[in-house]
PDB file of N, CA, C and O in Angstrom:
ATOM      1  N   UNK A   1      -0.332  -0.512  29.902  1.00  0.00           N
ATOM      2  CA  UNK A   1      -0.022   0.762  29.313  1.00  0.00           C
ATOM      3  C   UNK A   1      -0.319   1.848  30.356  1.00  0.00           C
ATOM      4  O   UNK A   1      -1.398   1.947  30.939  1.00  0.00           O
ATOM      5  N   UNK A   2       0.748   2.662  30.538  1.00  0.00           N
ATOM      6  CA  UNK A   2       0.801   3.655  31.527  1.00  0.00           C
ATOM      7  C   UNK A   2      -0.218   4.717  30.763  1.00  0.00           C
ATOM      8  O   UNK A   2       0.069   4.930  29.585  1.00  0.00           O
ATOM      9  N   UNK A   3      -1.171   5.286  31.202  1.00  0.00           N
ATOM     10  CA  UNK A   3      -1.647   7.089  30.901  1.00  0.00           C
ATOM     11  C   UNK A   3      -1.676   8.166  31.915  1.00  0.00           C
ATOM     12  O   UNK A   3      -2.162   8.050  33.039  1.00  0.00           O
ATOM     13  N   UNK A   4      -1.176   9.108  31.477  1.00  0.00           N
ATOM     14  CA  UNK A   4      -1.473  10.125  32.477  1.00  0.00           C
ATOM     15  C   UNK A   4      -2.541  10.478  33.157  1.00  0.00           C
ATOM     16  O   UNK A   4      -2.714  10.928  34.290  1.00  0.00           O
ATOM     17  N   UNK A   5      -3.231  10.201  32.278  1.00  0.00           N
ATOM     18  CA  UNK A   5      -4.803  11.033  33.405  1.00  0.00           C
ATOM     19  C   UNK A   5      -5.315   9.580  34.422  1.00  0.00           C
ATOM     20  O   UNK A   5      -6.471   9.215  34.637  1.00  0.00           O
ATOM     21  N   UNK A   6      -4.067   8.970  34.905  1.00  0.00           N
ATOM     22  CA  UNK A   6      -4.230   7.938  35.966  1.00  0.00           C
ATOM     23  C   UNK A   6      -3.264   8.669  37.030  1.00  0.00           C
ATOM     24  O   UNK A   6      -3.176   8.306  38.203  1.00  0.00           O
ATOM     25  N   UNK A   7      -2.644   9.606  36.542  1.00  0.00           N
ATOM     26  CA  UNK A   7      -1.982  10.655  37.608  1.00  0.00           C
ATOM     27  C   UNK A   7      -2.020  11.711  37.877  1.00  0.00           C
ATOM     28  O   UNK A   7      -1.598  12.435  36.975  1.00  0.00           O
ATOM     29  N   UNK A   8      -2.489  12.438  39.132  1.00  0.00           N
ATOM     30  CA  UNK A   8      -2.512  13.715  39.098  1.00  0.00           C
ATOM     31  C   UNK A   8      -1.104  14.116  39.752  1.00  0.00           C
ATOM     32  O   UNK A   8      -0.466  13.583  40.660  1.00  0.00           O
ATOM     33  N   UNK A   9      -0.820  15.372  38.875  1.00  0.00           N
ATOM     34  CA  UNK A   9       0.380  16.093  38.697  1.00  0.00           C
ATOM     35  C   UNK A   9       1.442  16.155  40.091  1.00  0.00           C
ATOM     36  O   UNK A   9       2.670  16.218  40.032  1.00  0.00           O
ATOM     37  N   UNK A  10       0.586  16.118  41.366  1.00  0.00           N
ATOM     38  CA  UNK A  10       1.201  16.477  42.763  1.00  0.00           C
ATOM     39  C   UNK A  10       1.474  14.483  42.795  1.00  0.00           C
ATOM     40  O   UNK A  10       2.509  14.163  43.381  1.00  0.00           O
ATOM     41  N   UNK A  11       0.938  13.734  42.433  1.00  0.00           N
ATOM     42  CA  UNK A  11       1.741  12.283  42.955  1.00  0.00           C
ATOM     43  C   UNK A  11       2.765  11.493  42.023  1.00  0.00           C
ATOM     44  O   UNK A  11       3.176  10.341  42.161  1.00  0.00           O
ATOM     45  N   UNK A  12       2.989  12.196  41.282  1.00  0.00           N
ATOM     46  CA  UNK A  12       3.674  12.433  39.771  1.00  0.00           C
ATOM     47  C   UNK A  12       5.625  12.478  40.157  1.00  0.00           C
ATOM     48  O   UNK A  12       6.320  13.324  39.595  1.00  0.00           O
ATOM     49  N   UNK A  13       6.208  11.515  41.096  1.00  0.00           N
ATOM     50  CA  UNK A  13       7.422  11.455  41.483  1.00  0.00           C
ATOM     51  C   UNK A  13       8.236  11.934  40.406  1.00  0.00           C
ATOM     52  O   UNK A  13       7.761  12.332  39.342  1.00  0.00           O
ATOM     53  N   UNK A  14       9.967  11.886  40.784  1.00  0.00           N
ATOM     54  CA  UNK A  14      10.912  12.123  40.274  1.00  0.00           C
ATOM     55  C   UNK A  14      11.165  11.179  39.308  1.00  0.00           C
ATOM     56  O   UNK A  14      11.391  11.281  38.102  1.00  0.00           O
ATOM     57  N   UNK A  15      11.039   9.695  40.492  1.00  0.00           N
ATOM     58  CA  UNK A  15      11.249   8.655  39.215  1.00  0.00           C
ATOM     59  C   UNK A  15      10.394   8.369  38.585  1.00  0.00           C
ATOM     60  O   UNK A  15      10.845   7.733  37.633  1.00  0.00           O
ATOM     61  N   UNK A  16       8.948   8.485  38.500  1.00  0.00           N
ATOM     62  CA  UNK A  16       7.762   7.950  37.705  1.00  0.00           C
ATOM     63  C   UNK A  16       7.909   8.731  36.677  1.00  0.00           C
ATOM     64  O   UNK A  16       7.573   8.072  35.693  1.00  0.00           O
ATOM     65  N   UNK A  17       8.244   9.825  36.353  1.00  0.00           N
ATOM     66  CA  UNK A  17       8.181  10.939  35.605  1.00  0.00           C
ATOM     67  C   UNK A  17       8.816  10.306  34.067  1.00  0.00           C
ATOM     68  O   UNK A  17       8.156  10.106  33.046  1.00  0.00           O
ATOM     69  N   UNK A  18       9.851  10.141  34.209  1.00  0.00           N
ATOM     70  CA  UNK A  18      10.930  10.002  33.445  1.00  0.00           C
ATOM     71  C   UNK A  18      10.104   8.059  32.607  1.00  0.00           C
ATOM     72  O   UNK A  18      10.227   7.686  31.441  1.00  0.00           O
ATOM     73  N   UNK A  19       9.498   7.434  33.562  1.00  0.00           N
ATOM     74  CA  UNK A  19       8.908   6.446  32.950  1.00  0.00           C
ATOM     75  C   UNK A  19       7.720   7.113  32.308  1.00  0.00           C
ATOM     76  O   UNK A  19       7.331   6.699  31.216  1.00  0.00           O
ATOM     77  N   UNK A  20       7.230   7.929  32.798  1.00  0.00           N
ATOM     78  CA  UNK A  20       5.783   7.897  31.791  1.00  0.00           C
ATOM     79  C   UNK A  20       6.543   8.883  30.263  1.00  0.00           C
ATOM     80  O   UNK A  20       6.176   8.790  29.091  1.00  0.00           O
ATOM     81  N   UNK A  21       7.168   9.379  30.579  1.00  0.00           N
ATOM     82  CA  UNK A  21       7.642  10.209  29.326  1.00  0.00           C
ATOM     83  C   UNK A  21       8.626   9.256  28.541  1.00  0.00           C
ATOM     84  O   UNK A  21       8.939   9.693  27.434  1.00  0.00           O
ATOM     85  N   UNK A  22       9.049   8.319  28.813  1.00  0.00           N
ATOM     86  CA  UNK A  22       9.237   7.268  28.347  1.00  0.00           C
ATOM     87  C   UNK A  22       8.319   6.293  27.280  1.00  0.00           C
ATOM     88  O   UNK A  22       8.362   5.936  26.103  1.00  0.00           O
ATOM     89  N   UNK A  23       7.374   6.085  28.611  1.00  0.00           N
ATOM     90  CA  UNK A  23       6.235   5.210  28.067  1.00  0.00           C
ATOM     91  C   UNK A  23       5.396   6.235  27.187  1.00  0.00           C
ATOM     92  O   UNK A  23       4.474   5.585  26.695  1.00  0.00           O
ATOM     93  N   UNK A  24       5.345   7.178  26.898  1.00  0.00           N
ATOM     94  CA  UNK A  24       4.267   8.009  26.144  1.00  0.00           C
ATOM     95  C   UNK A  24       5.233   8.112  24.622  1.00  0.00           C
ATOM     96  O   UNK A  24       4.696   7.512  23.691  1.00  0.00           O
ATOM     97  N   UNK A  25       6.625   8.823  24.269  1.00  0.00           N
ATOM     98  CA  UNK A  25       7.082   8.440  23.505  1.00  0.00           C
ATOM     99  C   UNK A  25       7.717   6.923  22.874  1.00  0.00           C
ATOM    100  O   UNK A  25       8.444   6.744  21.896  1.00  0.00           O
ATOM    101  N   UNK A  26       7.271   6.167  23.616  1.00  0.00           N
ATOM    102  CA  UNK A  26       7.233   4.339  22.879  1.00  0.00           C
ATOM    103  C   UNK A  26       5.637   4.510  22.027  1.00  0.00           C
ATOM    104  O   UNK A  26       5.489   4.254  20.833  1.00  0.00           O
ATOM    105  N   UNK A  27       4.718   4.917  22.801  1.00  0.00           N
ATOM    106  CA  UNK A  27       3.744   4.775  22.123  1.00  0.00           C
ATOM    107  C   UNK A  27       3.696   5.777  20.255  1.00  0.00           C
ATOM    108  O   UNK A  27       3.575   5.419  19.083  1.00  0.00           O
ATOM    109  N   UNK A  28       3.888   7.220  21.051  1.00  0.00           N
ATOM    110  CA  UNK A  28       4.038   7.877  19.742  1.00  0.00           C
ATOM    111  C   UNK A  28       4.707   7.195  18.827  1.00  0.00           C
ATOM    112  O   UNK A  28       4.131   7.297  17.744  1.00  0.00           O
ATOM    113  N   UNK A  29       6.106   6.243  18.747  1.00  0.00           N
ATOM    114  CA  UNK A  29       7.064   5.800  18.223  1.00  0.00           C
ATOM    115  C   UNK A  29       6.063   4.960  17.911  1.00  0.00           C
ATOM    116  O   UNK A  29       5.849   5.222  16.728  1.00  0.00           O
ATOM    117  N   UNK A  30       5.244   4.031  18.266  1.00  0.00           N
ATOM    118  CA  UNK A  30       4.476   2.965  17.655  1.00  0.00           C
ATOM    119  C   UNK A  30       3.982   3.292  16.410  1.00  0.00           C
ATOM    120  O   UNK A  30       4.065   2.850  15.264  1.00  0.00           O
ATOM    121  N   UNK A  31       3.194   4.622  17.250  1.00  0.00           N
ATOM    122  CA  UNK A  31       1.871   4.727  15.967  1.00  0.00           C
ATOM    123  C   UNK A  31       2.371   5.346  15.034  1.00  0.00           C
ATOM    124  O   UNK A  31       1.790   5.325  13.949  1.00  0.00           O
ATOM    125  N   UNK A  32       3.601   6.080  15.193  1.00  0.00           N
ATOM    126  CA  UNK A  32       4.500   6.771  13.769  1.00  0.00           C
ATOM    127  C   UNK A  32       4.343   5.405  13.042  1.00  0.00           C
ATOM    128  O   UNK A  32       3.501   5.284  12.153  1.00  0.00           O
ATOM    129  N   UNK A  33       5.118   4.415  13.401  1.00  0.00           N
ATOM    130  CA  UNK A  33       5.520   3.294  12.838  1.00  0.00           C
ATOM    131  C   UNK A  33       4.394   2.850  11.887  1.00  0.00           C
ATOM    132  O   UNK A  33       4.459   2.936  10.661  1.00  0.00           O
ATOM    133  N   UNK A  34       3.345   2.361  12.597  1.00  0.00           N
ATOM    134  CA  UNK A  34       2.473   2.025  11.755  1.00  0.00           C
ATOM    135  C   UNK A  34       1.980   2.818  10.681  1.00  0.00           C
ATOM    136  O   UNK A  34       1.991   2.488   9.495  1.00  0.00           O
ATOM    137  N   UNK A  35       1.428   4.178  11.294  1.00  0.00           N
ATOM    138  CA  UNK A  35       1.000   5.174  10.531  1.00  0.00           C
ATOM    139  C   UNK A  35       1.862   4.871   8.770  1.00  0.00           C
ATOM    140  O   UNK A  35       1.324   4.887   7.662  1.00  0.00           O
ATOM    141  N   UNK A  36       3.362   4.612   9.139  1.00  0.00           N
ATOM    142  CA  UNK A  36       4.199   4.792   8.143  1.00  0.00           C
ATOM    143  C   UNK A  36       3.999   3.685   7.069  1.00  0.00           C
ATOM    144  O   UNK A  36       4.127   3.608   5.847  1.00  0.00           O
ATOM    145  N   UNK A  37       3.592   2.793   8.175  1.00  0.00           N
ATOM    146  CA  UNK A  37       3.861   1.411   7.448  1.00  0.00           C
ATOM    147  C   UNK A  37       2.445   1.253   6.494  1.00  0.00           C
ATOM    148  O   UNK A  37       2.356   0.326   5.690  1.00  0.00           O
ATOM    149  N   UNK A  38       1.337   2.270   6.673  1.00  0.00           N
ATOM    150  CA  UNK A  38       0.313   2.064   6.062  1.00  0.00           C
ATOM    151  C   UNK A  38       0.420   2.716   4.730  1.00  0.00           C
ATOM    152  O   UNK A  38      -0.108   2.298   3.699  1.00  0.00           O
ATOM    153  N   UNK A  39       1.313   4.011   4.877  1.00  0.00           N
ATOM    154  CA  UNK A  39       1.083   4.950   3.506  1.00  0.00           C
ATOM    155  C   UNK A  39       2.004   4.006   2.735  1.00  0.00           C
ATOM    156  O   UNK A  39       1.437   3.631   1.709  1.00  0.00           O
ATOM    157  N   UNK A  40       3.015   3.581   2.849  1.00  0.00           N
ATOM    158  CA  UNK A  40       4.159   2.689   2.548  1.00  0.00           C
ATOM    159  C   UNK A  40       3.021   1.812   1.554  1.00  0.00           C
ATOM    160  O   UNK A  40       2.656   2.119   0.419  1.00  0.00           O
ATOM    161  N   UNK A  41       2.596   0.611   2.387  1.00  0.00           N
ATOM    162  CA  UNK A  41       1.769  -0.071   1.924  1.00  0.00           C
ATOM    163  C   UNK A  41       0.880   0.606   0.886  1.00  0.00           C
ATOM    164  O   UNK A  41       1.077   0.153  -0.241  1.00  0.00           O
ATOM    165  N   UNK A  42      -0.105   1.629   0.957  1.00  0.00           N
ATOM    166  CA  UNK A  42      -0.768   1.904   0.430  1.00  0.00           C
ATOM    167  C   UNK A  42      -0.111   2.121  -1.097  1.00  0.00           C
ATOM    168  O   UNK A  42      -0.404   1.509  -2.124  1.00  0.00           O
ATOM    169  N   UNK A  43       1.152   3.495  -0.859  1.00  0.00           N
ATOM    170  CA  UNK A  43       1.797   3.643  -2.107  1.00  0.00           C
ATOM    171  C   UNK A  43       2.123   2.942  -3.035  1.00  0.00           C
ATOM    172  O   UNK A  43       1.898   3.220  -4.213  1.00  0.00           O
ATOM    173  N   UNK A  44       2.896   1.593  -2.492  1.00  0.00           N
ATOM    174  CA  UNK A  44       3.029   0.226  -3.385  1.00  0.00           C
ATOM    175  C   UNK A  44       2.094  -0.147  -3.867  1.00  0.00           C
ATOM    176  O   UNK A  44       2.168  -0.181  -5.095  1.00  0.00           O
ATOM    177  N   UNK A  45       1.002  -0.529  -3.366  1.00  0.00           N
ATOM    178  CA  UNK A  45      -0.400  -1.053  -4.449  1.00  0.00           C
ATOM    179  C   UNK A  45      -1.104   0.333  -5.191  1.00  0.00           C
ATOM    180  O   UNK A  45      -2.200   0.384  -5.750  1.00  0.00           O
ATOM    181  N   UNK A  46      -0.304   1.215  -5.042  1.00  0.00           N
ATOM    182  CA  UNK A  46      -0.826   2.544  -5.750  1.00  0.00           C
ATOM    183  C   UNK A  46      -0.176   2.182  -7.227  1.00  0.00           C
ATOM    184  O   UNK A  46      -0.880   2.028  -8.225  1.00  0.00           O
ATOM    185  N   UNK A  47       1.277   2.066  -7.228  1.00  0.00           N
ATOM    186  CA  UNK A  47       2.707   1.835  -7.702  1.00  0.00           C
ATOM    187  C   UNK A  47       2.345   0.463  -8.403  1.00  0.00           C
ATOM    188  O   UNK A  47       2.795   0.522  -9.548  1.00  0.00           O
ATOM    189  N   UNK A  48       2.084  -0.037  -8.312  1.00  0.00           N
ATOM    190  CA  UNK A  48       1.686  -1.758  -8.866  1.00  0.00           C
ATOM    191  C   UNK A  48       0.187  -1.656 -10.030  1.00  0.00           C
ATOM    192  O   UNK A  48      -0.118  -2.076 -11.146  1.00  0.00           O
ATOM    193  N   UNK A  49      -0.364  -0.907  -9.041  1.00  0.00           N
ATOM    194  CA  UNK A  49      -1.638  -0.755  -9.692  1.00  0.00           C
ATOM    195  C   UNK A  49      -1.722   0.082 -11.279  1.00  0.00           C
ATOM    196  O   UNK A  49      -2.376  -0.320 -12.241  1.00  0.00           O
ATOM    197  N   UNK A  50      -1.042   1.085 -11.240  1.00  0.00           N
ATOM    198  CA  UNK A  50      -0.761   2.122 -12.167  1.00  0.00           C
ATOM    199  C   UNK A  50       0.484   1.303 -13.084  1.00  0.00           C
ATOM    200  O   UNK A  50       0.474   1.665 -14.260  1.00  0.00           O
ATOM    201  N   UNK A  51       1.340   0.471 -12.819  1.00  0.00           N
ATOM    202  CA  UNK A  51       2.378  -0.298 -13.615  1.00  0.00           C
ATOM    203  C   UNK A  51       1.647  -1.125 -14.115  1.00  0.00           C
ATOM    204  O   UNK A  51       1.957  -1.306 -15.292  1.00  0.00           O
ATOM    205  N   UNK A  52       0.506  -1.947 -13.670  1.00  0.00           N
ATOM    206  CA  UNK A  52      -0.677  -2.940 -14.347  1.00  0.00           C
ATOM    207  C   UNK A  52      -1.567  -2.495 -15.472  1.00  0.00           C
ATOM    208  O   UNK A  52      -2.020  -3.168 -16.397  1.00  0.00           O
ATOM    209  N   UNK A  53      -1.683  -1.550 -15.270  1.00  0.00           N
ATOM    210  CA  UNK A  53      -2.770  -0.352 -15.825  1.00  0.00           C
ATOM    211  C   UNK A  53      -2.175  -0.423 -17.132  1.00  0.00           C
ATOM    212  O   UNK A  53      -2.783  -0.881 -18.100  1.00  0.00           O
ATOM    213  N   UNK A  54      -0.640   0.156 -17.196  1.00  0.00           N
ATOM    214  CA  UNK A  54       0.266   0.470 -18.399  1.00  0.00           C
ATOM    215  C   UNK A  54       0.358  -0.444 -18.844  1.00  0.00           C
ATOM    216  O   UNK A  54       0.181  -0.461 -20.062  1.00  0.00           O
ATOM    217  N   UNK A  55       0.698  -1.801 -18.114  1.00  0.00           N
ATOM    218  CA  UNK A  55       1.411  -3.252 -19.124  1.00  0.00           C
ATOM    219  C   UNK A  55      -0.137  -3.517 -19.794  1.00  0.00           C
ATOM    220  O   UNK A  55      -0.071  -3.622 -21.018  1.00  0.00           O
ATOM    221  N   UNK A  56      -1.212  -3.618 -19.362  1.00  0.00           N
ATOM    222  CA  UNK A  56      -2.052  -4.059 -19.797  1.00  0.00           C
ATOM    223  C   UNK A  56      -2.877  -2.800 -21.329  1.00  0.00           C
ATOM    224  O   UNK A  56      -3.770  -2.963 -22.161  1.00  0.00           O
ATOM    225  N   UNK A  57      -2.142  -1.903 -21.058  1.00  0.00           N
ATOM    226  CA  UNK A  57      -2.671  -1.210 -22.147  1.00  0.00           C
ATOM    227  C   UNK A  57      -1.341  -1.255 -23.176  1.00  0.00           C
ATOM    228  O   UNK A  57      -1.656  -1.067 -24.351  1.00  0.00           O
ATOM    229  N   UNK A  58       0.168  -1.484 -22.920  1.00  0.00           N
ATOM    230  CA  UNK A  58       0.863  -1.981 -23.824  1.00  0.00           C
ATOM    231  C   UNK A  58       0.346  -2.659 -24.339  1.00  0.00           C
ATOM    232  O   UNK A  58       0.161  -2.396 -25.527  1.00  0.00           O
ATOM    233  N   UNK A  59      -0.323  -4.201 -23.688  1.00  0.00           N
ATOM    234  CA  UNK A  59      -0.137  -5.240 -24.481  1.00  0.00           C
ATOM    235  C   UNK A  59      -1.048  -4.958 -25.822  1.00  0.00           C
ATOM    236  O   UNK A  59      -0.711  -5.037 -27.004  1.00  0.00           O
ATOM    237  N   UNK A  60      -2.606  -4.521 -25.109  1.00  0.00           N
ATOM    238  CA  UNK A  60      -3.502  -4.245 -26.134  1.00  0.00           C
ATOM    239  C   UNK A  60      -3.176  -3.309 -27.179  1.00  0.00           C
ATOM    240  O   UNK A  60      -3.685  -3.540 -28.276  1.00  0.00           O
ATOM    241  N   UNK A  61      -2.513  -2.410 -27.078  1.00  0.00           N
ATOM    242  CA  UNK A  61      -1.521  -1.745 -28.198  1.00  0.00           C
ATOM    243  C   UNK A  61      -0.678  -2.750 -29.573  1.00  0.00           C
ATOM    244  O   UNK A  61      -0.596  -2.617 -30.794  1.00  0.00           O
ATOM    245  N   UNK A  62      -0.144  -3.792 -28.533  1.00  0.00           N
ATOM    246  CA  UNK A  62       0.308  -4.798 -29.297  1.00  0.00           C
ATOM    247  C   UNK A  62      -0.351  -5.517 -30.308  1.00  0.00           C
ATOM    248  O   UNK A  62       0.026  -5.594 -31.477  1.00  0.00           O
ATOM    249  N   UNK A  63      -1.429  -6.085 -29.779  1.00  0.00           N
ATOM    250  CA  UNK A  63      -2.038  -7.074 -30.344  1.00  0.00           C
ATOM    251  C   UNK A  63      -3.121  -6.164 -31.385  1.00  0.00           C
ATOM    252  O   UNK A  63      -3.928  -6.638 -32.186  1.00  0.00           O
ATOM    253  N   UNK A  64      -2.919  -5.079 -31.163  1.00  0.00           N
ATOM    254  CA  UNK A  64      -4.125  -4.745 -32.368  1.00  0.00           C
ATOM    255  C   UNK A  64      -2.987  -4.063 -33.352  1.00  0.00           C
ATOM    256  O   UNK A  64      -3.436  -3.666 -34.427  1.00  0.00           O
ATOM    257  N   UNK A  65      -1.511  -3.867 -33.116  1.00  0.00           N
ATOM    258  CA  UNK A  65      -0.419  -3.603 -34.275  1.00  0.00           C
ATOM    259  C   UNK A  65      -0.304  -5.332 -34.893  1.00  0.00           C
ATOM    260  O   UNK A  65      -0.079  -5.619 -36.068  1.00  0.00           O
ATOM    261  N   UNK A  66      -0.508  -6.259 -33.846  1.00  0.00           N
ATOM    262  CA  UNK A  66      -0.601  -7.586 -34.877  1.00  0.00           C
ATOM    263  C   UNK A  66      -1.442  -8.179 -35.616  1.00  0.00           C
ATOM    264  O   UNK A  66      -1.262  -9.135 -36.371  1.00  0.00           O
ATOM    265  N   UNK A  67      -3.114  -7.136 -35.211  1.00  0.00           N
ATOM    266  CA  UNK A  67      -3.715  -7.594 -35.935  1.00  0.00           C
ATOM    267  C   UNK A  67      -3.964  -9.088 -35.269  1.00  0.00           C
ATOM    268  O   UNK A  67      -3.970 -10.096 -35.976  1.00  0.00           O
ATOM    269  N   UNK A  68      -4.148  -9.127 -33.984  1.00  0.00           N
ATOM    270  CA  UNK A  68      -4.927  -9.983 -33.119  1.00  0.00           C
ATOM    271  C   UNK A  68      -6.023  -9.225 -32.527  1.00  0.00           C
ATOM    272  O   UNK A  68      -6.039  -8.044 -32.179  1.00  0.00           O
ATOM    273  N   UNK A  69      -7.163 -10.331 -32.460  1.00  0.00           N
ATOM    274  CA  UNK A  69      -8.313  -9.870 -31.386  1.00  0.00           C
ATOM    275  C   UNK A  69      -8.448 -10.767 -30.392  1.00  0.00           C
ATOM    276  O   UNK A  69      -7.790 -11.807 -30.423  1.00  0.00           O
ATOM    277  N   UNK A  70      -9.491 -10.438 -29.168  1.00  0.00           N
ATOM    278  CA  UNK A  70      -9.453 -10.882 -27.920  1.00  0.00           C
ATOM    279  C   UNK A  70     -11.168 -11.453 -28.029  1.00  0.00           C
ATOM    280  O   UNK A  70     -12.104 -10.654 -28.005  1.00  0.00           O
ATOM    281  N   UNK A  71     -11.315 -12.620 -28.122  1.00  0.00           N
ATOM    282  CA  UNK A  71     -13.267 -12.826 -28.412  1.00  0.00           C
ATOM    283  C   UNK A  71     -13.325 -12.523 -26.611  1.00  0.00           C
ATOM    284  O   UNK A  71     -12.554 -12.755 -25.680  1.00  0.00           O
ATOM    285  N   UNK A  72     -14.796 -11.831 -26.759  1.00  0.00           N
ATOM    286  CA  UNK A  72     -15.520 -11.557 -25.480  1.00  0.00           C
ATOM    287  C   UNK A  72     -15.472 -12.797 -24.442  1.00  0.00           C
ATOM    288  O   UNK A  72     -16.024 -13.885 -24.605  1.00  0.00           O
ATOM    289  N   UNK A  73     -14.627 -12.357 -23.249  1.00  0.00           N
ATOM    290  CA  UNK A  73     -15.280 -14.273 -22.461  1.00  0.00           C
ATOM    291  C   UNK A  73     -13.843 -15.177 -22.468  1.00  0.00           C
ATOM    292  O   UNK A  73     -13.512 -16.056 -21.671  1.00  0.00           O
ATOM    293  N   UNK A  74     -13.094 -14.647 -23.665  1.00  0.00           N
ATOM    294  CA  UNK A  74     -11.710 -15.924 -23.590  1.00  0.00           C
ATOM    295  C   UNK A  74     -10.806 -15.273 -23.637  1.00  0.00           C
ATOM    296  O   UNK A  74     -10.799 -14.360 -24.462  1.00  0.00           O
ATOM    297  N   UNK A  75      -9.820 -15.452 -22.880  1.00  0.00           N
ATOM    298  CA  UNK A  75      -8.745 -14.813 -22.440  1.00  0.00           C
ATOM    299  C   UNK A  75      -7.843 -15.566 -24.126  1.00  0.00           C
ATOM    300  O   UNK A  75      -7.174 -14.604 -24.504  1.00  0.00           O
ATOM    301  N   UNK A  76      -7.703 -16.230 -24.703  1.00  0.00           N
ATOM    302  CA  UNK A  76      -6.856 -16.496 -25.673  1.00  0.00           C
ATOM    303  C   UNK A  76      -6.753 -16.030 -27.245  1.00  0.00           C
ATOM    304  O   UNK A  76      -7.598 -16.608 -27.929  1.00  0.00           O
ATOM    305  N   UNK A  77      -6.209 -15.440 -27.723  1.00  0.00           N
ATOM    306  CA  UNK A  77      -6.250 -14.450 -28.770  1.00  0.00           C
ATOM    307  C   UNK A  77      -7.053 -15.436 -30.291  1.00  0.00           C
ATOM    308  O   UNK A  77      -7.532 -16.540 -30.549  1.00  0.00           O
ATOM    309  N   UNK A  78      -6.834 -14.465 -30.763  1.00  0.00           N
ATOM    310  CA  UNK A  78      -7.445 -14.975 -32.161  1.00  0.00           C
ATOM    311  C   UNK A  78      -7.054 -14.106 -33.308  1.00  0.00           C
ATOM    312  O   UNK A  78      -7.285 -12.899 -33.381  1.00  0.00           O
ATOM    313  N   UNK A  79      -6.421 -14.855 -34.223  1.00  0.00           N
ATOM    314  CA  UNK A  79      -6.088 -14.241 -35.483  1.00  0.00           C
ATOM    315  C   UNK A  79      -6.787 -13.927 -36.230  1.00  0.00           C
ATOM    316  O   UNK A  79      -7.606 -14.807 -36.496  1.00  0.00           O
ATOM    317  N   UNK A  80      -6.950 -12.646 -36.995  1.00  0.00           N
ATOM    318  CA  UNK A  80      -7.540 -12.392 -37.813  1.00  0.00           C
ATOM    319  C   UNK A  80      -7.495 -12.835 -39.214  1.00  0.00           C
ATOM    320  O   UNK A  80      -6.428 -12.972 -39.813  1.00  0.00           O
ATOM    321  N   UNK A  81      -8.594 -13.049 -39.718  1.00  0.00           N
ATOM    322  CA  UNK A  81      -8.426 -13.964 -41.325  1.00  0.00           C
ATOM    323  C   UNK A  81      -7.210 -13.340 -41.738  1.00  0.00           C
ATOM    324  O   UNK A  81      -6.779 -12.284 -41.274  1.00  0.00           O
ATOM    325  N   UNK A  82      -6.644 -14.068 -42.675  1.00  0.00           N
ATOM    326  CA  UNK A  82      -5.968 -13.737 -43.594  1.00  0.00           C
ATOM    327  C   UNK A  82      -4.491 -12.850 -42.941  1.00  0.00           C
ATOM    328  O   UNK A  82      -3.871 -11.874 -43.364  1.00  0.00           O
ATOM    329  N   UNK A  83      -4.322 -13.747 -41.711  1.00  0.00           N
ATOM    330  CA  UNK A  83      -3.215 -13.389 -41.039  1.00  0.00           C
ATOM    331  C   UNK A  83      -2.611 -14.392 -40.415  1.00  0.00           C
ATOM    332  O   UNK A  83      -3.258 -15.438 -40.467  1.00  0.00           O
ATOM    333  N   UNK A  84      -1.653 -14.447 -39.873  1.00  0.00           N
ATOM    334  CA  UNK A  84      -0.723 -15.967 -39.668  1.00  0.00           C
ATOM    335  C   UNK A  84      -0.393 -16.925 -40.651  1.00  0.00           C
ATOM    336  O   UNK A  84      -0.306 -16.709 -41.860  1.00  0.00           O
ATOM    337  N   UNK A  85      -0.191 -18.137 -39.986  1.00  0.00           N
ATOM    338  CA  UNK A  85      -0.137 -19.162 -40.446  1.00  0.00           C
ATOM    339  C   UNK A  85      -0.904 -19.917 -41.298  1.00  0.00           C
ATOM    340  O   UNK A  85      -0.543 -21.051 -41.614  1.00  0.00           O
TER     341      UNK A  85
END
């Protein structure tokens, strides 16, 4: 990786020039990239997280219009007396 402050300005050619301003916008172009690729990322598990949030408070909406409960500890429902089958 080329940096400037490995050159002072007077040994700084015609043609080197045009490479380091080259090589300095590849880098910016990198870290845009990533930079981008993080909020990106981030937003989606923002976006997922908040869609989880909702389904999971639908469901419990549900199950207490059916008159199901959830015992502490077990993920598998349970009918309330004198309901179902």
């Amino acid at each position: 990786m080329i940096q400037f402050a490995e050159f002072r300005p007077k040994s700084i050619s015609r043609h080197l020039l045009p490479l380091l301003v080259q090589t300095l916008l590849q880098q910016m172009q990198d870290k845009f990239q990533t930079m981008s690729d993080q909020i990106i990322g981030r937003n989606i598990l923002n976006i997922m997280s908040t869609r989880i949030d909702d389904l999971e408070k639908n469901i419990a909406d549900l199950m207490t219009q059916a008159g199901v409960e959830e015992i502490e500890g077990v993920k598998e429902p349970q009918v309330k007396e004198g309901q179902g089958s």
